[in-house]
C-alpha positions, 0 to 999 in steps of 0.5 A: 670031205664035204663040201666046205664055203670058202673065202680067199683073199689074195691081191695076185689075180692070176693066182686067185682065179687059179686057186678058185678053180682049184677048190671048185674043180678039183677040190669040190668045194663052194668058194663064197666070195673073194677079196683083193686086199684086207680093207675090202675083205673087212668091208664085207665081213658080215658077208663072210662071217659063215664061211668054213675056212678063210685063205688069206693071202699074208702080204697085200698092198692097201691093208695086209692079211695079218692086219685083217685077220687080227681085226676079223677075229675080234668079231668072229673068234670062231673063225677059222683062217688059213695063211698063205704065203709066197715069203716064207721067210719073212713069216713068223709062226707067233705072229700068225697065231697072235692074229688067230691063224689057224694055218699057213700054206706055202703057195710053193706047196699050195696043191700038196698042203692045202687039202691036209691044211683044211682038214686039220683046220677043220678038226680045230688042230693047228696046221703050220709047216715045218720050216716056218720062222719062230 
């Protein structure tokens, strides 16, 4: 896989820096910037508009990724935008693809999916787990 330019947005510290880590170290990929909540990821959405994937973290204080990334694709519908949860019940699948999710990747399963998750992406497929809420 080539190297891809990747935002992530997520209001866990612990977890942004580890997943930041991931890509860079293990994954090899460039991460382009990174934001704690939507209302700053909006705040700097020319900044961000050439990344490759965006992970967006689904519940945030402030302004949710759900909120942001409805706001995000409606001046980057190119954009292709991950989800990632730590709830997967209180995820629904058409609420995702309503906003313009590409995909959702449980943070319980972060390291398995993710690299599955980005290449389907990629290809312009669809990329949800199974056992996420209709």
């Amino acid at each position: 896989m080539e190297k891809l330019k990747i935002i992530v947005v997520d209001d866990n510290k612990t977890f942004l820096s580890g997943i930041i880590f991931y890509l860079e170290h293990i994954l090899l990929h460039e991460v382009i910037g990174f934001s704690i909540n939507g209302k700053e990821f909006l705040d700097q959405k020319e900044k961000f508009s050439n990344a490759d994937i965006i992970l967006m973290d689904v519940q945030m204080p402030e302004f949710d990724g759900i909120e942001a990334t409805k706001i995000f694709m409606s001046f980057y519908h190119k954009a292709k935008v991950i989800a990632v949860t730590n709830y997967p019940d209180i995820v629904y699948l058409r609420e995702l693809i309503n906003a313009g999710f590409k995909g959702c990747v449980f943070k319980t399963r972060i390291y398995e999916d993710l690299p599955v998750g980005i290449d389907t992406v990629l290809k312009g497929n669809l990329f949800f787990p199974v056992n996420i809420k209709l």
